[in-house]
TIKOL-848164 format. One record per residue (C-alpha): residue number from 1; z, y, x. Coordinates in steps of 0.02 Angstrom, whole numbers, plus 50000, padded with zeros to 5 digits. Example, Ala and Ser with C-alpha at 12.3 -4.5 7.8 and 13.67 -1.06 7.14 Angstrom:
# residues 2
<1, <50390, 49775, 50615>>
<2, <50357, 49947, 50684>>
//
This chain:
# residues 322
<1, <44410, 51413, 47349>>
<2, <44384, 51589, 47390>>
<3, <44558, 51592, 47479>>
<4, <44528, 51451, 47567>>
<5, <44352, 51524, 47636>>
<6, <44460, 51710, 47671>>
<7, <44591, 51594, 47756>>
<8, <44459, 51534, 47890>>
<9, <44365, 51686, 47902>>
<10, <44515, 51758, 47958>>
<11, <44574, 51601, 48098>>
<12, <44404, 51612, 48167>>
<13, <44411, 51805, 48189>>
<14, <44588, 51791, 48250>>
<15, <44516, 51650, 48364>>
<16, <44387, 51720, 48444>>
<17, <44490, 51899, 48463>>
<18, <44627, 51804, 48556>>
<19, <44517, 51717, 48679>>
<20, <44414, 51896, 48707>>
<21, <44578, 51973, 48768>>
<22, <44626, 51824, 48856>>
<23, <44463, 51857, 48936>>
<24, <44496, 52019, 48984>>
<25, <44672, 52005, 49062>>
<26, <44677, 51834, 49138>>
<27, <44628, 51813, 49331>>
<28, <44565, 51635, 49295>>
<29, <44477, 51536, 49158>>
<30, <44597, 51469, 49007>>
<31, <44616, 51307, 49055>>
<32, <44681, 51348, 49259>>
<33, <44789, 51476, 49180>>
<34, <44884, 51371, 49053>>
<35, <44893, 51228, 49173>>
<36, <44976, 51345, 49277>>
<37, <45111, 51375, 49160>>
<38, <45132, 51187, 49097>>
<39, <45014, 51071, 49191>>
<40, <45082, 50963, 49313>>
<41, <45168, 51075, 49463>>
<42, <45097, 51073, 49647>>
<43, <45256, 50965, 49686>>
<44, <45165, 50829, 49615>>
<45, <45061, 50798, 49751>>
<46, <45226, 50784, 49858>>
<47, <45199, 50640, 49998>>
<48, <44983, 50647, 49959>>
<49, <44871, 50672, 50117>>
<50, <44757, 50828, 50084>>
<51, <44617, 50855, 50223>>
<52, <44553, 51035, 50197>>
<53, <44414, 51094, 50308>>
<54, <44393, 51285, 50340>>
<55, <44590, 51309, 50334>>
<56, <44618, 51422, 50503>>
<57, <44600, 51576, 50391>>
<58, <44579, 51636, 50217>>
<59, <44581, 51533, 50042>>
<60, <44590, 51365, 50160>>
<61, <44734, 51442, 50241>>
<62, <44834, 51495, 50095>>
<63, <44776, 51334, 49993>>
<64, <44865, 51259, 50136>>
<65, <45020, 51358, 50128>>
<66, <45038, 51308, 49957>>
<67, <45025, 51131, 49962>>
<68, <45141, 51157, 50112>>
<69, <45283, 51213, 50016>>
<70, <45274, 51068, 49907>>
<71, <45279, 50956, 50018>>
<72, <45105, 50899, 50033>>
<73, <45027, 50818, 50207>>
<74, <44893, 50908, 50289>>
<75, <44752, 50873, 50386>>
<76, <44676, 51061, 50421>>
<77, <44512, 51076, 50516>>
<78, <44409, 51208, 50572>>
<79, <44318, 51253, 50732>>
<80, <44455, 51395, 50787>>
<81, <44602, 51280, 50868>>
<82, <44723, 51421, 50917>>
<83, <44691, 51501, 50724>>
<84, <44724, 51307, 50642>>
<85, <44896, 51298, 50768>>
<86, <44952, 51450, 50701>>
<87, <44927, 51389, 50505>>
<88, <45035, 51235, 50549>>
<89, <45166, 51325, 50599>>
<90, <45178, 51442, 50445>>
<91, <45137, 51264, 50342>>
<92, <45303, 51189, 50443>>
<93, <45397, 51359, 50414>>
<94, <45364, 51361, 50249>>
<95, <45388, 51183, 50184>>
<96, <45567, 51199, 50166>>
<97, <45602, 51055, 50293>>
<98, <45491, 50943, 50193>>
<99, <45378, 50914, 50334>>
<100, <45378, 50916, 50507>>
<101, <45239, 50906, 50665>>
<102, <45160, 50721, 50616>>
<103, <45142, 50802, 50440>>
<104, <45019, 50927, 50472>>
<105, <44859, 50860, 50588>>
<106, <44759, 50975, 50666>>
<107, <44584, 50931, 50696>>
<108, <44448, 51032, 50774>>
<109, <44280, 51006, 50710>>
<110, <44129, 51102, 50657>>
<111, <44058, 51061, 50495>>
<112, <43873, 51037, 50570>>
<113, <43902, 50905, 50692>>
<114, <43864, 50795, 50538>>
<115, <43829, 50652, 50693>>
<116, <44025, 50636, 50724>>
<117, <44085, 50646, 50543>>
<118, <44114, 50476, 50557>>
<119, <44232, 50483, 50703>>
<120, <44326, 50657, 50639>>
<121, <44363, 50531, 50488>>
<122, <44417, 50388, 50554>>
<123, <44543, 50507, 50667>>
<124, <44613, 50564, 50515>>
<125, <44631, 50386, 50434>>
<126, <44706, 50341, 50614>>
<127, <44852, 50485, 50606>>
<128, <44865, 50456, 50413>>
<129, <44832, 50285, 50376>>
<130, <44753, 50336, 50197>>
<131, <44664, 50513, 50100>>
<132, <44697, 50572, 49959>>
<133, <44605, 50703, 49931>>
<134, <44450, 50786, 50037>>
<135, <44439, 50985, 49994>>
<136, <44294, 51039, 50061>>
<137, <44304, 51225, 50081>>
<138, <44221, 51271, 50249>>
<139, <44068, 51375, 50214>>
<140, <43986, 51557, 50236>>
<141, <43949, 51696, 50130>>
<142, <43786, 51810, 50129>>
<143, <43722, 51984, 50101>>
<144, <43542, 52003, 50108>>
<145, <43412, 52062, 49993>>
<146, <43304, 51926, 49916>>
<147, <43118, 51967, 50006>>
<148, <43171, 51985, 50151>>
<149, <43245, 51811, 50196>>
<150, <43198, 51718, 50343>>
<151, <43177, 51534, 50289>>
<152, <43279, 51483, 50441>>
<153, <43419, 51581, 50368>>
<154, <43402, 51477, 50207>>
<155, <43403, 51324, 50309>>
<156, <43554, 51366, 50391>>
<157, <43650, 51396, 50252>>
<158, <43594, 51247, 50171>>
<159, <43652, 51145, 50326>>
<160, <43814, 51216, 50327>>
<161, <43872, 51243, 50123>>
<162, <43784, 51101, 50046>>
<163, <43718, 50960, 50171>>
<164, <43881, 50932, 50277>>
<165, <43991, 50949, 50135>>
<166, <43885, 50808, 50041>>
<167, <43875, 50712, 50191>>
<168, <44083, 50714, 50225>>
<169, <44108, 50694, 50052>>
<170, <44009, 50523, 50040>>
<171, <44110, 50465, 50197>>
<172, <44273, 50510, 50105>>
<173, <44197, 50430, 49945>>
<174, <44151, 50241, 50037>>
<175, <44309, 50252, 50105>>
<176, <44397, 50262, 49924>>
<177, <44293, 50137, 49872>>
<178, <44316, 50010, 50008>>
<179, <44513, 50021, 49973>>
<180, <44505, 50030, 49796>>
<181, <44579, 50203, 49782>>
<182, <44541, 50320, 49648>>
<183, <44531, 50473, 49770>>
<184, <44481, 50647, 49719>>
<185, <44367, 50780, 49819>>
<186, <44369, 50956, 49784>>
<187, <44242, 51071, 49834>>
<188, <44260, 51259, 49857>>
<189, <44108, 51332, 49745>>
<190, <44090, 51527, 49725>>
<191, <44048, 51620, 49543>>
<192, <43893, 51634, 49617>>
<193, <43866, 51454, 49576>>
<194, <43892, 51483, 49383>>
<195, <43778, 51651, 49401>>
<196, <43664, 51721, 49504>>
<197, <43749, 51859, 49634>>
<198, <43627, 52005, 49689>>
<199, <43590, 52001, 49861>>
<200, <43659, 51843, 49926>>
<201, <43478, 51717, 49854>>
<202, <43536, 51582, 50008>>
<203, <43692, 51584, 49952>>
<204, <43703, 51592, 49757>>
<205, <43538, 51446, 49780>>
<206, <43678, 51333, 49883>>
<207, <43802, 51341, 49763>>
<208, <43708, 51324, 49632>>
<209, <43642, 51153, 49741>>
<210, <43836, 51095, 49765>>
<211, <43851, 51090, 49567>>
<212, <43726, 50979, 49545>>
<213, <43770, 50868, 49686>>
<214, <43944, 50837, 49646>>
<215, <43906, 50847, 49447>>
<216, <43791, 50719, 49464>>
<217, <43936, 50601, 49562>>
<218, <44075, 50640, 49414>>
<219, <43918, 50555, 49299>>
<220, <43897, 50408, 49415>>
<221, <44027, 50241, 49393>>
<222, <44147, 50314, 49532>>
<223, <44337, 50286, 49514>>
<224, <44347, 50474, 49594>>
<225, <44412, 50662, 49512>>
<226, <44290, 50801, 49544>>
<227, <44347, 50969, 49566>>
<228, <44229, 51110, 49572>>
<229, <44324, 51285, 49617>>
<230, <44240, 51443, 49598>>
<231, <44334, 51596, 49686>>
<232, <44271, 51767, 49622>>
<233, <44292, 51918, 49753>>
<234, <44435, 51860, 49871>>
<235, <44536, 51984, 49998>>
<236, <44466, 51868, 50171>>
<237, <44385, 51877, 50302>>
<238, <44245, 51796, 50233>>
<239, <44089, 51956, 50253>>
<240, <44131, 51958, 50430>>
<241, <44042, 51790, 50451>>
<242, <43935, 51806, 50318>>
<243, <43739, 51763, 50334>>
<244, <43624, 51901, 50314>>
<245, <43417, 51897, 50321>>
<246, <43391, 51879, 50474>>
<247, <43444, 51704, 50577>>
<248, <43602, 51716, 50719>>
<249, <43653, 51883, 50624>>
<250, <43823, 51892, 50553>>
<251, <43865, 52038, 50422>>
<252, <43999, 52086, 50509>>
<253, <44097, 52186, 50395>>
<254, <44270, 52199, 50348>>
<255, <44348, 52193, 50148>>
<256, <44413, 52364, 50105>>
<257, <44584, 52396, 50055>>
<258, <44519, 52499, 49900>>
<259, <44438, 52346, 49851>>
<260, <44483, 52259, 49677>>
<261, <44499, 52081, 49741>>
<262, <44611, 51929, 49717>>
<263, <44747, 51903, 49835>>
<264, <44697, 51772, 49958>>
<265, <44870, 51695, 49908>>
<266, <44848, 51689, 49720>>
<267, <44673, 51618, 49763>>
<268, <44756, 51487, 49868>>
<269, <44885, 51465, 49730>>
<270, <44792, 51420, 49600>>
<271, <44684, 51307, 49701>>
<272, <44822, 51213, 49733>>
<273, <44851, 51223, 49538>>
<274, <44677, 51144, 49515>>
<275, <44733, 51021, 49620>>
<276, <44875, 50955, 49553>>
<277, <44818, 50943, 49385>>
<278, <44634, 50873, 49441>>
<279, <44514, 51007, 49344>>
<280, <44337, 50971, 49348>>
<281, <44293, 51140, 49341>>
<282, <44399, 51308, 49374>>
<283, <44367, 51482, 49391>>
<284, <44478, 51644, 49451>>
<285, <44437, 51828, 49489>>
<286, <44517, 51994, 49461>>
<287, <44445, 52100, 49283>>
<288, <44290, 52074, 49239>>
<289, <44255, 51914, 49338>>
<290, <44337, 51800, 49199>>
<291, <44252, 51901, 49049>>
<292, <44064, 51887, 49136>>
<293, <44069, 51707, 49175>>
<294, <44128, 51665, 49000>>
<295, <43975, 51771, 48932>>
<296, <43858, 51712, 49061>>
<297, <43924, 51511, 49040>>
<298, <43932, 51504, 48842>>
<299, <43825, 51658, 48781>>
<300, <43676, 51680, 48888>>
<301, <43601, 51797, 48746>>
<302, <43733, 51892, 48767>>
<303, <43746, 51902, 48941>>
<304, <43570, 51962, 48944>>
<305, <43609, 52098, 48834>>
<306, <43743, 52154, 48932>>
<307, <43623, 52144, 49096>>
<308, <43522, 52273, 49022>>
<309, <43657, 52385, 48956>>
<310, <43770, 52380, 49141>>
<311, <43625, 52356, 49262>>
<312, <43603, 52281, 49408>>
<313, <43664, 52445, 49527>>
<314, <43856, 52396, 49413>>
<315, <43824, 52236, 49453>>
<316, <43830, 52249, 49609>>
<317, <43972, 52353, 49603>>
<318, <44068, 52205, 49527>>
<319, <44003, 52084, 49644>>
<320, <44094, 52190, 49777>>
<321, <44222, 52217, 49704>>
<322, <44217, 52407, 49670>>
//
């Protein structure tokens, strides 16, 4: 009996070890990453119709790119026309001759003209004929410190990251239902909606909102996959146009090359990965991302421990990257 106790004692140290260094080196959470390896591949989406808004730059871009070279159809939309013609051209280049000019629709649209949602979709259904899947990753970022908010600013945000995105998704979602197709939408979160992120209240508070919209829908009786993806710090363009206290200002910064971020291509990569093998929930992020959201998900005692002993100035740090 002793043996057997010694036996598990030992598995359950050897358990936990294994996923605290799998932790430490990954650059996404355990399931993404072993999915990656021997999930379903990208190229099983082959012949699908993927509409992803935001794609003239960044992860939407490179999410693009990858679904490209698998021979995925693409609507890409954005408010930049020339930037979206220049992504389906690298999505042609790059698809290996899998799909040509009627393959990838470009459609320019701005997320808060919620009013003509209706008619942006039905041009898509009208090139198409069908969706998919609806990956809604068109959004801003923020840096501002928490008091000094301006409401509107909060209100903007809001408009942008959470309402539109609800209010395309539930177009997309009656239109799966009508013709009884079990479609999936995917929503481009941050870790900031897992944990709080210093300086960025408008933000974090938005993605925190989009979990429990589209949580709530994977608990409702829809024939629809959820997938919530949650970038860490990403090598974009993204603090250029981020929000920051005040309302019409733009941060207006660039990413450093010093920086330790994730590739915008890896990012887009595993995206794509979600994808293909429907995840309802996926991380990824450069060291230490994976290790804090695992404490701060599954060990919030711990994670408060560790608050104290990093502080919030590291914290920081780690939210940007250096």
């Amino acid at each position: 009996m002793a043996f057997f106790f010694n036996f598990v004692a030992i598995c359950t140290i050897l358990y936990f070890l294994v996923r605290l260094i799998l932790w430490l080196v990954l650059d996404a959470d355990i399931e993404l990453f072993v999915l990656s390896k021997l999930g379903k591949p990208i190229s099983s989406l082959k012949g699908k119709v993927v509409w992803i808004t935001g794609a003239s730059s960044g992860i939407g871009r490179d999410l693009a790119i990858a679904l490209a070279k698998n021979g995925v159809r693409l609507c890409l939309s954005a408010r930049n026309i020339s930037e979206l013609l220049k992504v389906k051209q690298d999505c042609i280049a790059q698809s290996n001759g899998t799909l040509g000019p009627n393959d990838v629709y470009v459609l320019q649209m701005d997320m808060l003209d919620v009013n003509h949602h209706n008619d942006y979709f039905n041009m898509v259904i009208d090139h198409f004929k069908t969706l998919d899947i609806l990956v809604n990753n068109a959004g801003r970022s923020q840096r501002a410190e928490w008091n000094n908010i301006n409401v509107k600013v909060d209100r903007e945000l809001f408009e942008l990251d959470v309402f539109s995105v609800v209010h395309l998704s539930r177009i997309a979602l009656n239109f799966f239902i009508r013709n009884s197709i079990k479609g999936h939408l995917a929503v481009t979160s941050s870790t900031a909606g897992l944990i709080g992120a210093p300086n960025s209240a408008s933000y974090t508070g938005a993605k925190h909102a989009i979990h429990g919209y589209f949580e709530t829908l994977r608990n409702e009786p829809f024939e629809v996959n959820i997938t919530i993806f949650c970038p860490g710090p990403t090598a974009t363009n993204f603090l250029q146009e981020a929000f920051t206290d005040t309302p019409g200002a733009k941060y207006n910064q660039s990413v450093r090359p010093e920086d330790k971020r994730m590739t915008s291509e890896r990012c887009g990569y595993l995206y794509a990965v979600a994808l293909a093998n429907k995840t309802q929930l996926s991380w990824v992020g450069n060291f230490p991302i994976n290790l804090i959201l695992y404490i701060g998900c599954y060990y919030p005692n711990v994670k408060k421990l560790m608050l104290k002993i990093v502080g919030m100035r590291r914290l920081r740090q780690v939210r940007d990257s250096r």
